[in-house]
N, C-alpha and C positions, 0 to 999 in steps of 0.2 A: 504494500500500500504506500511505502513509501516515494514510488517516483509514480504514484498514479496523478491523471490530471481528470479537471472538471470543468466540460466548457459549458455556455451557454450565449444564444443570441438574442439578442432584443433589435428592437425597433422602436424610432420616434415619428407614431402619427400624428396626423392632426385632424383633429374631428370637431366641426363645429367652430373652427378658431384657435379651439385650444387645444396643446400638444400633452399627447399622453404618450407613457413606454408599454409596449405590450414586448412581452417576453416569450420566446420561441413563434415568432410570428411565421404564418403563412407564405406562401410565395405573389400571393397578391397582396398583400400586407407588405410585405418588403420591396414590391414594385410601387406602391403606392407612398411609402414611407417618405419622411423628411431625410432622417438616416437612418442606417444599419450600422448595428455594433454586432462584434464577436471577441469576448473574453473568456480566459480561460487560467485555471486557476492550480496550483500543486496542491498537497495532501495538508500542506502546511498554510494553507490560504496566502499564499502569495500571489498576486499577480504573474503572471509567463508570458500572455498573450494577448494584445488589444489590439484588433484592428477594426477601423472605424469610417464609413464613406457618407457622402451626404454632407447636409448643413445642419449644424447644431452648433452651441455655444459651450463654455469649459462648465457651467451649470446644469447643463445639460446632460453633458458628458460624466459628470460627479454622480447625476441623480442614476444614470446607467451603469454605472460601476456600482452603485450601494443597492440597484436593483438586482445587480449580477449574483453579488454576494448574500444575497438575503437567497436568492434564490437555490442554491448552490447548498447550501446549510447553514446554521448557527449551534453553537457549542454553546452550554453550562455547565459550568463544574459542578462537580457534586462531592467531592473532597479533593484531597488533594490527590491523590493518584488515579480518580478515574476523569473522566469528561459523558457526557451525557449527551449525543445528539440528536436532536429534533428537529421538525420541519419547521421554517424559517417563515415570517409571515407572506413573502413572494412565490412558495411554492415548493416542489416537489425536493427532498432530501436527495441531492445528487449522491454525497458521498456516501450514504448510507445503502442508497442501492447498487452503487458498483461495489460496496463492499461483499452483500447479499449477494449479486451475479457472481463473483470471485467462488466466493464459498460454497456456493452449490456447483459450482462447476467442478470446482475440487473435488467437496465429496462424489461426485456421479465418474471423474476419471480416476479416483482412487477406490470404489465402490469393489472393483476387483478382486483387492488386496486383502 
């Protein structure tokens, strides 16, 4: 787990005037968009990867990185040696289900043994 990564794409449309991010947007959604982002992130929530087209402004760009990471996961501690991860108010537990695919996949190629 540790050199895995977690990306995720959004999008900044505008509907009615005002500009919303929608996250894993559509291919008409991203034809339609103002911009397109793709971030992506290590097991250690670092930033790796930002590529960004379109017109948007660095507020913009801020509200789409903090939508990336919410979406991606959020961590609580729960003492000091564990961490506890939950799904993040933006959406689905990236890390938590590639951890889940890993480990079933494991057991079903060690299933064998």
């Amino acid at each position: 787990m540790a050199a895995t990564l977690t990306s995720t794409s959004l999008a900044i449309v505008s509907e009615d005037g005002h500009r919303r991010i929608v996250s894993n947007p559509t291919t008409r959604q991203i034809e339609q968009s103002q911009s397109f982002h793709v971030l992506a992130f290590t097991s250690q929530n670092q930033l790796i990867l930002a590529e960004s087209e379109g017109v948007f402004n660095l507020k913009e760009w801020d509200n789409v990185y903090r939508a990336a990471q919410k979406q991606r996961c959020t961590t609580t501690a729960t003492d000091d040696t564990d961490t506890f991860m939950h799904e993040g108010p933006g959406g689905a537990d990236l890390k938590r289900f590639i951890r889940s695919t890993i480990e079933q996949k494991t057991a079903s190629d060690l299933y064998w043994k």
